[in-house]
N, C-alpha and C positions, 0 to 999 in steps of 0.2 A: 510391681516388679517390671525390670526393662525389659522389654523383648530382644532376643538374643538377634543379633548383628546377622545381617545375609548378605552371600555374594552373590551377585552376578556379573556372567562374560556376556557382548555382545560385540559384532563386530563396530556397530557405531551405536553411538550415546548421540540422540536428538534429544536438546535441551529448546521446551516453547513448542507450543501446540496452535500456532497462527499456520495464516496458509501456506510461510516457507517449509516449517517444521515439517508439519503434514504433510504436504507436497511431497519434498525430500523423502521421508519415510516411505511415504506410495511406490514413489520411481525404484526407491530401494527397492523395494518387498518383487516388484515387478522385474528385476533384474537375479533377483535372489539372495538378496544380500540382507540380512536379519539386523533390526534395530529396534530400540527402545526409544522412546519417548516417554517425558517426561513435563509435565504442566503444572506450574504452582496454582494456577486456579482451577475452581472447579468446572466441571464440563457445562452447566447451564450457562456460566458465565462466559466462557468462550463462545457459546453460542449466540448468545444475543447480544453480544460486542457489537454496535451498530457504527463501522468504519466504512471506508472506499465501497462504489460502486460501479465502478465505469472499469471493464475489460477489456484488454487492449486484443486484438484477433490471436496474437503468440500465447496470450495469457490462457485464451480460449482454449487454443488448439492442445497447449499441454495440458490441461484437466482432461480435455477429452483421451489423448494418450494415457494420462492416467487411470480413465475407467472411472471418471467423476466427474460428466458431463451431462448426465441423461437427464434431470430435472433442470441445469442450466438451458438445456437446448428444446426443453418443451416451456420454460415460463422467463428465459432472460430478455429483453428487447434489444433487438438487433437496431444498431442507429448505422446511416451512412451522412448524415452531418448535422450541422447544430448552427444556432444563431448566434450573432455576435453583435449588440448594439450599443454605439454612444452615441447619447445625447440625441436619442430617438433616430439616427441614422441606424438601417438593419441590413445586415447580408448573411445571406446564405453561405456557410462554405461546407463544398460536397466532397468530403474528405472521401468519399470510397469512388466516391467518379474520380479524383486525382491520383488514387492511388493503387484503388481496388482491394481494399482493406477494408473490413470496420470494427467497430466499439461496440459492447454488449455492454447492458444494463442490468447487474447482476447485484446484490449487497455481499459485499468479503462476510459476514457471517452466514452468508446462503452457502457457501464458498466451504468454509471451516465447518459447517451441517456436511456439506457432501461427504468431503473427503475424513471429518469423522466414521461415518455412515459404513464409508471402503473401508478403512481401517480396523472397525470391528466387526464386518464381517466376514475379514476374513481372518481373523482371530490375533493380530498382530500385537505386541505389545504396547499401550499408549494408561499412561499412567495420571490422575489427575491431583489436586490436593496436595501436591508434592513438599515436603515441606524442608528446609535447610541444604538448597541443594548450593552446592561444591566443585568449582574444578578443581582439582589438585594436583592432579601431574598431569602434565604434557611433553615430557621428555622422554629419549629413550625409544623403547621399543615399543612404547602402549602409552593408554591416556588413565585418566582415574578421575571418575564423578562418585560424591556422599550425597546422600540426601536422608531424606525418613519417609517410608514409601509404605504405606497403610500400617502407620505408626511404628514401623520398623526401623533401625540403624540399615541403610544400605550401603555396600560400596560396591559401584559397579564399574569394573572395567573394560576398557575397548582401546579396537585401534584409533579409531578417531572419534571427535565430541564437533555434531553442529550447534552451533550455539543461536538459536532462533528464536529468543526469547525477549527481542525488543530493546529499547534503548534502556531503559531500565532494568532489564534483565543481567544476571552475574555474569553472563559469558564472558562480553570484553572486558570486566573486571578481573579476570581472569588472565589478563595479556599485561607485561608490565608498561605503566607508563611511557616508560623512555625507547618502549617498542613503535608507539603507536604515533601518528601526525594526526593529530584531529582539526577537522574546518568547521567553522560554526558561522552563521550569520541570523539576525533575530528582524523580522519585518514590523515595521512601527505600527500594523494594526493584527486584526484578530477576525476571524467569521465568526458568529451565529449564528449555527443551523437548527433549522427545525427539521422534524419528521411528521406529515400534517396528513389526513384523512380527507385530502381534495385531490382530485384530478389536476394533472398538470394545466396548463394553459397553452401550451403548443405539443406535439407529438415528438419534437428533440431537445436536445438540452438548449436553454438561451443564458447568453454569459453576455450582460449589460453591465456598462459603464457608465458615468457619468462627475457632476460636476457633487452629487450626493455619496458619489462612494459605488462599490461596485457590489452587486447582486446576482445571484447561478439560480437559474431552475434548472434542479432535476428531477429524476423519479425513482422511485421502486418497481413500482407496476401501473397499469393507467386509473389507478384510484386513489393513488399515493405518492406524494409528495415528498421530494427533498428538497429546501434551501437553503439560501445563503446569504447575510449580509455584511458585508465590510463594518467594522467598529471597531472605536477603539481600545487599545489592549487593555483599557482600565475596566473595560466593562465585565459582568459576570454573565452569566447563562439568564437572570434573573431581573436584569436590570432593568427589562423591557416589558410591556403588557403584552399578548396575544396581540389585543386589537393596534399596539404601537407597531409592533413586526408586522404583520399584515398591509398597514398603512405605508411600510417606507418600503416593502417589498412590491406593494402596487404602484408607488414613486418612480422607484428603480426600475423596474420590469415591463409596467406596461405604460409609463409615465402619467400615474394618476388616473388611468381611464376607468377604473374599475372592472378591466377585464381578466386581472388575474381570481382567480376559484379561489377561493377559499374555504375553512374546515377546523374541526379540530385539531389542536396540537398535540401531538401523542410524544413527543422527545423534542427538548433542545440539549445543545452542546455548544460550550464554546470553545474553537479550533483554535491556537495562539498558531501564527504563519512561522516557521523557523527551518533553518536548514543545518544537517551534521552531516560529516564523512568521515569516518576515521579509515586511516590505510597504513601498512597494509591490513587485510578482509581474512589475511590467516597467519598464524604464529604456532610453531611446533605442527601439531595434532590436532588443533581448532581453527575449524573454521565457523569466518562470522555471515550471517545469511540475513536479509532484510534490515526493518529498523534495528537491528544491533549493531549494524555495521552504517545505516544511514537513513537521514528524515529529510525531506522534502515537502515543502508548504503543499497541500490540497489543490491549489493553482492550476493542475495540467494530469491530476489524479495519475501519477509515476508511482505512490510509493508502493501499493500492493501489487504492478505489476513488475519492479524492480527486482521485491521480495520473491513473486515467479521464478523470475528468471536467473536468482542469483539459485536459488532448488534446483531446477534445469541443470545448469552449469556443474555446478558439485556432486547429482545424480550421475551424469553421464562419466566425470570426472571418477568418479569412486569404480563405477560399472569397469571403466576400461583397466584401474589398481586391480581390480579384483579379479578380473578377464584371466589379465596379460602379467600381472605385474608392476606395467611399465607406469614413474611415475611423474610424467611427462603434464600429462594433462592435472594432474592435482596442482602441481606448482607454478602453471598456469593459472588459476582458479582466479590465486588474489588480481595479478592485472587486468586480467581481462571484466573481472567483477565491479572493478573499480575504473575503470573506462567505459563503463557502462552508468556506471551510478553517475559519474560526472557529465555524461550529457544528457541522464535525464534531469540533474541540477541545473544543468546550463538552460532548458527548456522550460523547465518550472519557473527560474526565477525570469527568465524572457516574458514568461505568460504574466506572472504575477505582477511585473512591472508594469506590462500594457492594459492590465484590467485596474491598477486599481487609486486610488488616489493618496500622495499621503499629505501629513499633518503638515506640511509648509511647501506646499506645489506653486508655484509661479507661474503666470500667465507662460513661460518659454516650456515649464515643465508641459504643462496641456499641449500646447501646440506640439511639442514631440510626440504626446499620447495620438493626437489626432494625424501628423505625419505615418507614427508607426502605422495606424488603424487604415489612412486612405492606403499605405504603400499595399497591403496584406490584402488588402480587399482588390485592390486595381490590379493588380500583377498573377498571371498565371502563374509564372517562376514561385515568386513570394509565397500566395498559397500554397502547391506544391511542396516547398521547402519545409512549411507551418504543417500542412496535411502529415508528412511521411514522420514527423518527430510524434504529434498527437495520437498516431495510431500506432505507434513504435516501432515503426519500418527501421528506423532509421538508428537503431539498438543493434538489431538484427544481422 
């Protein structure tokens, strides 16, 4: 027998339980403003998503605002800068001496743990397993999401629906075509990362180049390992032995010397490099929050803190609707979220270009990578300019 169909009001419908959704919801609850969420998968799955780890200080500061910083701030690693080497030339750049900002070393599923953690207890509605979920109206005086919510026909309606639920997620499908401008660009290679049971090899992240392709150490915590190596988009997760990764990551990294640690491989994943933006970021009643609205290559790690900040934005935005009234700041939302997205695209693809090598580079191509590299390293300006984007001052 079907179970009989339920309504529910709420003033907003959060569709996607990543760190925009949750975020949003938090700053909601924190303001007073009642919402649901809603996640087609289920909760362990969201938890051990092993995505982004580098926080940019704003990312910081609003979890702390949120009241979902207290295990970031007793186990994240604080960095104030990182290496940068080609072709075994190395520099330091001390992005928090330039700026006086820094970067935490946090995993986005440590992230989605926390601010799950707020969320239930203080008994907020977040819903998981969701199944056929719907936008269906956005006009008018209200919105309307369906779904099937612990096997039920749901319809729930609200004044507004964030839609935080990823590039594959229904939200933007939700927006018609000939509403939307989408940008897309696809980069000719791909990372494999691993996740590895070794200590890093230096205390901050090192981001090498070379005539092999480009290679990132980073970390989880000082026993664990994140990498990365440049390859091509033909390859799989699979295509490579332990001891082959290992070998082209001590190439890359420490140029053969045998000084990078090594360990078990406990995860790989392959990253395809791509970028999207669709605008505008809202239509009617929906608004679009993180990868639903845009992706960004790994290259300069923007996209979980983009996701941040577009929560931020739509939080405050909704606080002052629901204040005052006034709906100055929501219809605000989409450009200013989208002048946002675009220069952290403009920085990603900067970073991506100068780290990495591609499939038909010409002796002029190099010599640019090694211009861009002496200019960035020799100039205070230059750094500077490279520091305040990396640490997303320059968002702000």
């Amino acid at each position: 027998m079907t179970p009989a169909p339920q309504r529910i009001h709420t003033p907003v419908c959060v569709i996607g339980a990543g760190p925009a959704g949750l975020l949003l919801a938090r700053l909601l609850e924190l303001s007073g403003i009642d919402c649901v969420v809603l996640e087609r998968r289920g909760r362990d799955h969201v938890e051990r998503r092993v995505r982004a780890g580098l926080l940019e200080q704003g990312t910081v500061e609003a979890l702390r605002r949120a009241g979902a910083a207290e295990r970031l701030d007793r186990e994240g690693l604080v960095h104030e800068g990182f290496e940068l080497r080609l072709e075994g030339d190395v520099h330091r750049l001390p992005f928090t001496k330039l700026t006086g900002r820094s970067v935490w070393m946090y995993g986005q599923q440590e992230v989605v743990k926390d601010l799950i953690a707020a969320r239930t207890a203080s008994g907020g509605a977040l819903h998981f397993d969701v199944d056929d979920v719907s936008v269906d109206r956005l006009a008018g005086d209200g919105a309307t999401v369906t779904c099937t919510l612990d096997g039920r026909p749901t319809e729930i309606t609200c004044d507004f629906v964030a839609g935080c639920d990823g590039f594959h997620g229904v939200s933007r499908t939700a927006v018609p075509a000939a509403s939307l401008t989408t940008s897309t660009h696809t980069y000719p290679y791909a990372w494999l990362g691993i996740l590895a049971a070794a200590p890093p090899m230096t205390p901050e992240l090192v981001y090498a180049t070379g005539e092999r392709g480009f290679a990132l150490q980073s970390m989880r915590s000082t026993t664990v390992s994140r990498l990365y190596l440049q390859v091509p988009p033909g390859e799989t997760a699979d295509t490579r032995t332990d001891e082959e990764i290992w070998a082209e990551l001590d190439l890359r990294l420490a140029g053969g010397s045998g000084a990078l640690p090594t360990g078990p491989v406990l995860e790989r994943t392959l990253v395809p490099l791509r970028s999207f933006l669709c605008e505008p970021m809202q239509h009617g009643r929906l608004f679009l929050l993180g990868d639903a609205a845009h992706i960004v290559p790994p290259s300069a790690a923007k996209g979980l803190n983009l996701a941040v900040a577009d929560a931020e934005l739509l939080a405050g935005a909704l606080a002052v609707w629901y204040g005052t009234g006034r709906r100055d700041a929501l219809d605000a939302y989409s450009a200013t979220a989208v002048r946002r997205a675009w220069l952290g695209q403009e920085f990603s693809r900067w970073m991506t270009d100068l780290l990495h090598t591609g499939p038909g580079d010409t002796p002029f191509d190099r010599g640019l990578r090694r211009a861009r590299f002496d200019h960035l390293t020799g100039s205070t300006a230059a750094a500077t300019d490279f520091a305040e984007q990396y640490v997303g001052q320059s968002r702000r």
